[in-house]
N, CA, C and O atoms as a GROMACS GRO file, in nm:
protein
  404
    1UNK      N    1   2.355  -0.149  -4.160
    1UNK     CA    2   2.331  -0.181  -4.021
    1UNK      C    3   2.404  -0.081  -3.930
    1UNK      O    4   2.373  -0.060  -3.812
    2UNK      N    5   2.514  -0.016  -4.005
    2UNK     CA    6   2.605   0.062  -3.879
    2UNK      C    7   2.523   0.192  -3.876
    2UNK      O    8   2.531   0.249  -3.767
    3UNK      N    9   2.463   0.241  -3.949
    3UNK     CA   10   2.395   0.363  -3.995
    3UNK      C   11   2.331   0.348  -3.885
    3UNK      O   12   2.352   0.417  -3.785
    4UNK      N   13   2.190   0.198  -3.898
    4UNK     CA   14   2.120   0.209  -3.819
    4UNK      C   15   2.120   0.237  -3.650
    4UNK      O   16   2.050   0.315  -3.587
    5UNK      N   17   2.263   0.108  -3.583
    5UNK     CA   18   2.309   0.132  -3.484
    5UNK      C   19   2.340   0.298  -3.440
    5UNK      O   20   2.332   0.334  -3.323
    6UNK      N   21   2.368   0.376  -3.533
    6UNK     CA   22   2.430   0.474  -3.502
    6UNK      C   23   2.299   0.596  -3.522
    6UNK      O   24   2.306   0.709  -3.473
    7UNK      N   25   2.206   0.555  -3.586
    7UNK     CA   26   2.096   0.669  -3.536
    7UNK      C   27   2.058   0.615  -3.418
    7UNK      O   28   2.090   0.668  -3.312
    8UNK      N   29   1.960   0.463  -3.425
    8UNK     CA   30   1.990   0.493  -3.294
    8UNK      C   31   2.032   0.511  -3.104
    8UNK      O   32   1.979   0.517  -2.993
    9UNK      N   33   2.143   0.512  -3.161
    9UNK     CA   34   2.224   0.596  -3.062
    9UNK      C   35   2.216   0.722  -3.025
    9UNK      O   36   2.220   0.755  -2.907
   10UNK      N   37   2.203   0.821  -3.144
   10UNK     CA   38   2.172   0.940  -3.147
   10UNK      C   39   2.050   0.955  -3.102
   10UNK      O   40   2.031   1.074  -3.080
   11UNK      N   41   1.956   0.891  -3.078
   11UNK     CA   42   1.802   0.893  -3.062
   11UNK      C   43   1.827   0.867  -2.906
   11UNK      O   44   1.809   0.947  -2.815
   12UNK      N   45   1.872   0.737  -2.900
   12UNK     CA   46   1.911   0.744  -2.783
   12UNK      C   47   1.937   0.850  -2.643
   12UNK      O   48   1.880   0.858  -2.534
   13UNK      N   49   2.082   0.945  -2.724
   13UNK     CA   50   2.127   1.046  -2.627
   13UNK      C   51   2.025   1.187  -2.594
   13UNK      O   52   2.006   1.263  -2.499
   14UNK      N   53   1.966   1.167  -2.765
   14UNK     CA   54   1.875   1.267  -2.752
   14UNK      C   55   1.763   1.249  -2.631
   14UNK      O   56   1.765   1.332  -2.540
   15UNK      N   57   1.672   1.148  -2.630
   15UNK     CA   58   1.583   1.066  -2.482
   15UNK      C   59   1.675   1.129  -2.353
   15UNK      O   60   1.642   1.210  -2.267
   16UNK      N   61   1.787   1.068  -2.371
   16UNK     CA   62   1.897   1.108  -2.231
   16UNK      C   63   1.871   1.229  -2.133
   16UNK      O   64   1.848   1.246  -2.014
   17UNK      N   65   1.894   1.346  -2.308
   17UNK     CA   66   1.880   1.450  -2.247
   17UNK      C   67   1.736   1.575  -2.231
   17UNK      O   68   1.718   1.674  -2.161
   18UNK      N   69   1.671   1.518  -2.319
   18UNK     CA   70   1.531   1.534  -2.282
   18UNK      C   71   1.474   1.502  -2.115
   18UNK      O   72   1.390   1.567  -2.052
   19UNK      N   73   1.573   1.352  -2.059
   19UNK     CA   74   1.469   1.332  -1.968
   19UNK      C   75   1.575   1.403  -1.858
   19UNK      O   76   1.528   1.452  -1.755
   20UNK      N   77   1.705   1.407  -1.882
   20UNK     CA   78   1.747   1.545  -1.764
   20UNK      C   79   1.699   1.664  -1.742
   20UNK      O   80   1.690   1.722  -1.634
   21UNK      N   81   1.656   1.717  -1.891
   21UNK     CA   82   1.577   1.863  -1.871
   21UNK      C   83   1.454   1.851  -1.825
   21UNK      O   84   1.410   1.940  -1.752
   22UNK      N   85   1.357   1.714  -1.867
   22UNK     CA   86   1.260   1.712  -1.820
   22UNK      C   87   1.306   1.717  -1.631
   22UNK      O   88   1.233   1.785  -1.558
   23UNK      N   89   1.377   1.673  -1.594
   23UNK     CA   90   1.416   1.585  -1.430
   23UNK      C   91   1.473   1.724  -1.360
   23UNK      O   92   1.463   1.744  -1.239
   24UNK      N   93   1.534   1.820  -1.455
   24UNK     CA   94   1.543   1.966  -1.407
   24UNK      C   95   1.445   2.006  -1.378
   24UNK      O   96   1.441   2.006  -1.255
   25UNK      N   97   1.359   2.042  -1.418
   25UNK     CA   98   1.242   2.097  -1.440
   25UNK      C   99   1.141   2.037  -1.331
   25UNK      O  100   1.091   2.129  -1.265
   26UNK      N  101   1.097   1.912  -1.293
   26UNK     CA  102   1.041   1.845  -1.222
   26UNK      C  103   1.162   1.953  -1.081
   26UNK      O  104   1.128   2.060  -1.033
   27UNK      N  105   1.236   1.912  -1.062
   27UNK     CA  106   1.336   1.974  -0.957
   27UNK      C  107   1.303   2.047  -0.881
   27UNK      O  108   1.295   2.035  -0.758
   28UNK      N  109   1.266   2.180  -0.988
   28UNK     CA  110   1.249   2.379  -0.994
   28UNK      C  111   1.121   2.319  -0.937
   28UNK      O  112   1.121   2.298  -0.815
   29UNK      N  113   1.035   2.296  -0.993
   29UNK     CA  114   0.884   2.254  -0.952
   29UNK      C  115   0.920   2.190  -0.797
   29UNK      O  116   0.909   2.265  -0.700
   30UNK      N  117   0.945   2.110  -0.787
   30UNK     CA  118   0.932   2.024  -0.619
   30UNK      C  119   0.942   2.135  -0.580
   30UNK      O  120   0.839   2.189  -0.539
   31UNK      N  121   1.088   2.221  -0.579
   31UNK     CA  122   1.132   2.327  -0.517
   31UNK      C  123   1.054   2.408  -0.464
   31UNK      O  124   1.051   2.432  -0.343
   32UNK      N  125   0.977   2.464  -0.556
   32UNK     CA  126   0.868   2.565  -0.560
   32UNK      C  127   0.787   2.571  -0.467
   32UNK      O  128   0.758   2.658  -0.385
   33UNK      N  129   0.734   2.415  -0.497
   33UNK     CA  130   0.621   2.420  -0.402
   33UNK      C  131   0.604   2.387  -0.267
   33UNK      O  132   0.504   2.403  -0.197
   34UNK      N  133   0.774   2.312  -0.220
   34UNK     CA  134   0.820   2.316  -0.126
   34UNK      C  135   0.792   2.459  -0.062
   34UNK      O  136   0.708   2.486   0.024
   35UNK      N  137   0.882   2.542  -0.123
   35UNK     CA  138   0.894   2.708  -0.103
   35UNK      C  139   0.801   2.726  -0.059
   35UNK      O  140   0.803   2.740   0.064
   36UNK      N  141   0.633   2.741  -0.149
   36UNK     CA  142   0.512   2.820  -0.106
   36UNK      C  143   0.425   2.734  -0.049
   36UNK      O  144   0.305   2.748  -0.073
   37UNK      N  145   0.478   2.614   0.051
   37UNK     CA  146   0.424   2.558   0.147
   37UNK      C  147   0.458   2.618   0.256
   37UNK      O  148   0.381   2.665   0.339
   38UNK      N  149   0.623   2.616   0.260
   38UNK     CA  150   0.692   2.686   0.382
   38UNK      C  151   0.664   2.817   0.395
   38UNK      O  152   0.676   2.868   0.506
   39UNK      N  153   0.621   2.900   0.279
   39UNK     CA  154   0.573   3.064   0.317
   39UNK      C  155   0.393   3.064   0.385
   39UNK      O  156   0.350   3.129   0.480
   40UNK      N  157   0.320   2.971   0.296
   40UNK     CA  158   0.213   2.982   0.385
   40UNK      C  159   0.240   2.928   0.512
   40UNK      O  160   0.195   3.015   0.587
   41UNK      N  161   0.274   2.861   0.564
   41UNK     CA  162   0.266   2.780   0.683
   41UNK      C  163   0.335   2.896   0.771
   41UNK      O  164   0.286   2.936   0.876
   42UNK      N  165   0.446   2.941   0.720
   42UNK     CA  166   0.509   3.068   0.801
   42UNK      C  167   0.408   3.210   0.832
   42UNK      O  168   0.432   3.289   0.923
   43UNK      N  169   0.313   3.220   0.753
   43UNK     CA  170   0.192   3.311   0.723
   43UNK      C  171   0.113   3.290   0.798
   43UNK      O  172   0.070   3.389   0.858
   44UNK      N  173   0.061   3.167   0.829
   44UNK     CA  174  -0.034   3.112   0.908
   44UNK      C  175   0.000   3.148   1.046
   44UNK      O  176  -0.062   3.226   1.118
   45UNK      N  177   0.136   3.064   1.081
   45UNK     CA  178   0.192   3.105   1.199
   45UNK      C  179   0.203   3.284   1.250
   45UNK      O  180   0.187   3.337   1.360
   46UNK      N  181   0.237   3.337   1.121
   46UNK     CA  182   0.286   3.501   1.203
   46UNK      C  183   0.116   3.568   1.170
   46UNK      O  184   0.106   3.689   1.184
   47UNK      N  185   0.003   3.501   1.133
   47UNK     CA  186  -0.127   3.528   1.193
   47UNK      C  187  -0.203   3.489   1.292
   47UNK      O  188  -0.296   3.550   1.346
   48UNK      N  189  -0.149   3.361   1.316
   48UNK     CA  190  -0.171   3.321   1.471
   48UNK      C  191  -0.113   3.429   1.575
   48UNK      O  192  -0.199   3.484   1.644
   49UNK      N  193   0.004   3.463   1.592
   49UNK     CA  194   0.057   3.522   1.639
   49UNK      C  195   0.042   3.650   1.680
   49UNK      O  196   0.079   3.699   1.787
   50UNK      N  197  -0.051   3.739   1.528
   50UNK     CA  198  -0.131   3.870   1.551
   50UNK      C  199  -0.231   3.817   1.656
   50UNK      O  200  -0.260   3.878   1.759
   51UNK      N  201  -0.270   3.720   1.627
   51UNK     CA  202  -0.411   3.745   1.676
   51UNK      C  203  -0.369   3.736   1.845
   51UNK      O  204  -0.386   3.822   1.931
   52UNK      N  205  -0.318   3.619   1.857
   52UNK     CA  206  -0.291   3.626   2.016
   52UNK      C  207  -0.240   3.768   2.062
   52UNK      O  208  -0.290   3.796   2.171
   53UNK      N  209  -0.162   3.860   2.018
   53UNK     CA  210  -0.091   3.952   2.061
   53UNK      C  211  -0.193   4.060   2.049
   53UNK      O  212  -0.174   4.147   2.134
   54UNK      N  213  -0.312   4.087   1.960
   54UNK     CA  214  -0.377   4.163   1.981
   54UNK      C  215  -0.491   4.138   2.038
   54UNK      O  216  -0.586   4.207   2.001
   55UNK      N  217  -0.516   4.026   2.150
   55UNK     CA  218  -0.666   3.972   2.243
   55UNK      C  219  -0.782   3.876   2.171
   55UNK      O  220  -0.889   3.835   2.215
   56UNK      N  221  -0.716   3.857   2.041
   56UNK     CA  222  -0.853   3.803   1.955
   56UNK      C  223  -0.839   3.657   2.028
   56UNK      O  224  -0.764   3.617   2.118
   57UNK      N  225  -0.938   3.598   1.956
   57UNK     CA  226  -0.945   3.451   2.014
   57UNK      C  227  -0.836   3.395   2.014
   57UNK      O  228  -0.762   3.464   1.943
   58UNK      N  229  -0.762   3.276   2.069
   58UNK     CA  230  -0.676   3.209   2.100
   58UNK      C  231  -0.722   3.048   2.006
   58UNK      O  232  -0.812   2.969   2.038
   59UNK      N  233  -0.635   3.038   1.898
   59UNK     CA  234  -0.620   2.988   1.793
   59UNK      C  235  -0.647   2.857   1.923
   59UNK      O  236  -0.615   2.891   2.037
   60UNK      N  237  -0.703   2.712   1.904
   60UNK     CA  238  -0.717   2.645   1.938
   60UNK      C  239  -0.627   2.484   1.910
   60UNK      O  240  -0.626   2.426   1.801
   61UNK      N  241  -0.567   2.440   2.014
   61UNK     CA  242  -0.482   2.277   1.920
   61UNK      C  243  -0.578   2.237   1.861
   61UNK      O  244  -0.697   2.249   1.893
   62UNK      N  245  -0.538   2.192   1.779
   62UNK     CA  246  -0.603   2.120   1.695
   62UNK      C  247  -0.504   1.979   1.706
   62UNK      O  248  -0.381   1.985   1.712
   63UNK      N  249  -0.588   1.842   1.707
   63UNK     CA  250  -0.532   1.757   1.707
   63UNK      C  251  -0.514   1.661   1.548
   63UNK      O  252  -0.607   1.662   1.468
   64UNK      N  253  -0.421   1.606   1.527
   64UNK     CA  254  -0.443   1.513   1.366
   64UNK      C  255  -0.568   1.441   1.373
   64UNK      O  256  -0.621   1.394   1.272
   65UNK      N  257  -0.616   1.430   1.491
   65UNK     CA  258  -0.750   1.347   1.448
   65UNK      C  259  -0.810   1.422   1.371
   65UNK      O  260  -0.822   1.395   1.251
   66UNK      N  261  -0.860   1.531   1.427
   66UNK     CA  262  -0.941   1.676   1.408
   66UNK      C  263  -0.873   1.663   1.269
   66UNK      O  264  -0.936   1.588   1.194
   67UNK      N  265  -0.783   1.707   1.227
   67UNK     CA  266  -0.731   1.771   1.115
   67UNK      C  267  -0.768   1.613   0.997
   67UNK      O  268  -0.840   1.646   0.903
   68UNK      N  269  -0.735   1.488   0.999
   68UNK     CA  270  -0.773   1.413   0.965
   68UNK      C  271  -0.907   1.392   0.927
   68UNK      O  272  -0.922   1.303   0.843
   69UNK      N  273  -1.023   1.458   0.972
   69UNK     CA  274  -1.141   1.431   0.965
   69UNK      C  275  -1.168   1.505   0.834
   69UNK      O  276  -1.257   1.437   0.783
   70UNK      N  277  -1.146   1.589   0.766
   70UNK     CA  278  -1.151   1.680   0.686
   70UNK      C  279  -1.076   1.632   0.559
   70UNK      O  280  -1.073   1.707   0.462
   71UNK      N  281  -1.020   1.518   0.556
   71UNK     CA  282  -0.971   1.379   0.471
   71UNK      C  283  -0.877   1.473   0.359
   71UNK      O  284  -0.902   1.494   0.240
   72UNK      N  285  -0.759   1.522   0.443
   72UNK     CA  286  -0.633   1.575   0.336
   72UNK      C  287  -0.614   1.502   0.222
   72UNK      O  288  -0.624   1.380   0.231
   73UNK      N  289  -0.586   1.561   0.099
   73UNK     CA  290  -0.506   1.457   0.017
   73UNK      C  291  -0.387   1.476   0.051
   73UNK      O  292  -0.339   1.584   0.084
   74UNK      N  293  -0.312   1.336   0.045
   74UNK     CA  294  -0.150   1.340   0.076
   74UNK      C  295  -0.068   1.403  -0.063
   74UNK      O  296  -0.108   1.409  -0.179
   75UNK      N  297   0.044   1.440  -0.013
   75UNK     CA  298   0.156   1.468  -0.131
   75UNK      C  299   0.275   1.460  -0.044
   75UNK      O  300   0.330   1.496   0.061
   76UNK      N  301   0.285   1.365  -0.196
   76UNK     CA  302   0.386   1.304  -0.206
   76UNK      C  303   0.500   1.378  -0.255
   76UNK      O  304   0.609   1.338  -0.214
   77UNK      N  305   0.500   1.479  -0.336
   77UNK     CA  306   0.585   1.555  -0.371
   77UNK      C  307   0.628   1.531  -0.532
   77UNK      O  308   0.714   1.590  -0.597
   78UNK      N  309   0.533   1.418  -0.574
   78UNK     CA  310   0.560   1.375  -0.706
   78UNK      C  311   0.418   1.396  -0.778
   78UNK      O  312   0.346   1.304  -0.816
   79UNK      N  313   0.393   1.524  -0.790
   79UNK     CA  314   0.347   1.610  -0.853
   79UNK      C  315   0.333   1.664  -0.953
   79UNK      O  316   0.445   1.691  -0.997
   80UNK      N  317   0.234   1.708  -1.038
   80UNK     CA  318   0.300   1.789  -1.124
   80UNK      C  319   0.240   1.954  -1.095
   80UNK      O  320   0.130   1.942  -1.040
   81UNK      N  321   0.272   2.090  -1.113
   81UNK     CA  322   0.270   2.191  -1.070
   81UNK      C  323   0.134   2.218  -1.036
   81UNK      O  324   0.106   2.249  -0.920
   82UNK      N  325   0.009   2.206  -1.163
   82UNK     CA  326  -0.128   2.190  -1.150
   82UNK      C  327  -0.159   2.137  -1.016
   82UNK      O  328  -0.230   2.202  -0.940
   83UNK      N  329  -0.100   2.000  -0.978
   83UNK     CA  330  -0.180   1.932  -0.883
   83UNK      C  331  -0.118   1.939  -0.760
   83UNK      O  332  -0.166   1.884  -0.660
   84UNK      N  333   0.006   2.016  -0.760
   84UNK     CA  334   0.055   2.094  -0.658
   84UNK      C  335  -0.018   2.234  -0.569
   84UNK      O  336  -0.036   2.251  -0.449
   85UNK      N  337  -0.045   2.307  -0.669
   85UNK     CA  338  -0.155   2.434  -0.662
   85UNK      C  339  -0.315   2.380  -0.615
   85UNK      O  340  -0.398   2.439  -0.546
   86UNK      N  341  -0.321   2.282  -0.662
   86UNK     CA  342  -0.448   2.220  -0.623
   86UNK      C  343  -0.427   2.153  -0.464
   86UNK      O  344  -0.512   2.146  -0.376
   87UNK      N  345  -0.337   2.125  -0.461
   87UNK     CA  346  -0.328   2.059  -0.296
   87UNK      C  347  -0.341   2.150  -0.191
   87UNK      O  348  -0.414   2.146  -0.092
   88UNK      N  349  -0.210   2.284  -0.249
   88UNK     CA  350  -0.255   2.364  -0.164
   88UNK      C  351  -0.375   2.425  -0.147
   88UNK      O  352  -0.410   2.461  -0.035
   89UNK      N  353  -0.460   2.446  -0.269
   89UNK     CA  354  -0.609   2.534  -0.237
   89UNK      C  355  -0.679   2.402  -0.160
   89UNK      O  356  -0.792   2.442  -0.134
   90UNK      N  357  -0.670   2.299  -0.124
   90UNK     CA  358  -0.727   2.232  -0.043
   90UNK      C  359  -0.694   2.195   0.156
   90UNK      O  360  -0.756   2.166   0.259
   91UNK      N  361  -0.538   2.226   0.100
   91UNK     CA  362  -0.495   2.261   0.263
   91UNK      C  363  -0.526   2.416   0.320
   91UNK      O  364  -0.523   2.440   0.440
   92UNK      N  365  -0.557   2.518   0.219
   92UNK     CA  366  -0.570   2.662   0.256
   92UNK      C  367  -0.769   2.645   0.288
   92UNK      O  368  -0.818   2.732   0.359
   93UNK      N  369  -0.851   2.548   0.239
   93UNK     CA  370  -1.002   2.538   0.256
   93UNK      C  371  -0.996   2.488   0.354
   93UNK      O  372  -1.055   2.546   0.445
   94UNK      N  373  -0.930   2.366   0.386
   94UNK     CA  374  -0.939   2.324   0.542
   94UNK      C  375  -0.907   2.413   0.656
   94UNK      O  376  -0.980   2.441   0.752
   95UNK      N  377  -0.756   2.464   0.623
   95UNK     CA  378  -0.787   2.526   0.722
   95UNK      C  379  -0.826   2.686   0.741
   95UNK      O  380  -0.803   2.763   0.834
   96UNK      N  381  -0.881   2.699   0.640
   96UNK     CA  382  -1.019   2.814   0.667
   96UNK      C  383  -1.091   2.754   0.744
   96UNK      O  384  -1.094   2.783   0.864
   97UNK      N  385  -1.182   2.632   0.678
   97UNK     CA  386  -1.308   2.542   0.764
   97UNK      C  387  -1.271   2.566   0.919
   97UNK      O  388  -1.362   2.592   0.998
   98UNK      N  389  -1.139   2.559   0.961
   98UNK     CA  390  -1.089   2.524   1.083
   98UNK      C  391  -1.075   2.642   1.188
   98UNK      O  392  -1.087   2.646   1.311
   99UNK      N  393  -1.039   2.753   1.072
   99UNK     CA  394  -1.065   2.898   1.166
   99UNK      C  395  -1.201   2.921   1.200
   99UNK      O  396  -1.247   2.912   1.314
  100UNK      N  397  -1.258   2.947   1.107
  100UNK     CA  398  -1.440   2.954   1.093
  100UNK      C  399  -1.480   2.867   1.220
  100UNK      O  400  -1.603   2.862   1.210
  101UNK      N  401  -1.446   2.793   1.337
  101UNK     CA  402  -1.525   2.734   1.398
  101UNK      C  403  -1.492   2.767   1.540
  101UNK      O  404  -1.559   2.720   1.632
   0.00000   0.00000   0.00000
């Protein structure tokens, strides 16, 4: 019986630390895509910015209704990297749709 208790235990710590590396890893990922939200969005902005400064059209408000209509998926941030990359190619189609008009 002590054998048994004592694998597992070992099985146990092993799970432990599997699910910290897994919980690292999830981390780096949030991180990430945090990151290459904040670089497009910064991108977007310093192309708005060409354009006004060189006479082109004048980027228009857009209101959340407007932007709402085009039915975002939300994120939550509990993700996994795939469906992270996928959110963004759906916030980068909208707002293409949104320049285009």
């Amino acid at each position: 019986m002590k054998s048994f208790v004592e694998a597992m235990q070992q099985q146990n710590a092993s799970l432990v630390q599997q699910n910290n590396v897994i919980s690292q890893r999830l981390g780096v990922a949030r991180m990430s895509a945090q990151t290459s939200q904040l670089q497009y969005l910064m991108a977007m902005h310093q192309l708005n910015g060409t354009r006004a400064t060189a006479g082109l059209s004048q980027v228009q408000e857009w209101s959340l209704e407007s932007f709402l209509q085009y039915r975002p998926a939300k994120f939550n941030g509990k993700k996994s990297p795939n469906e992270v990359d996928q959110w963004m190619r759906d916030m980068e189609r909208i707002f293409m749709l949104r320049g285009a008009q």
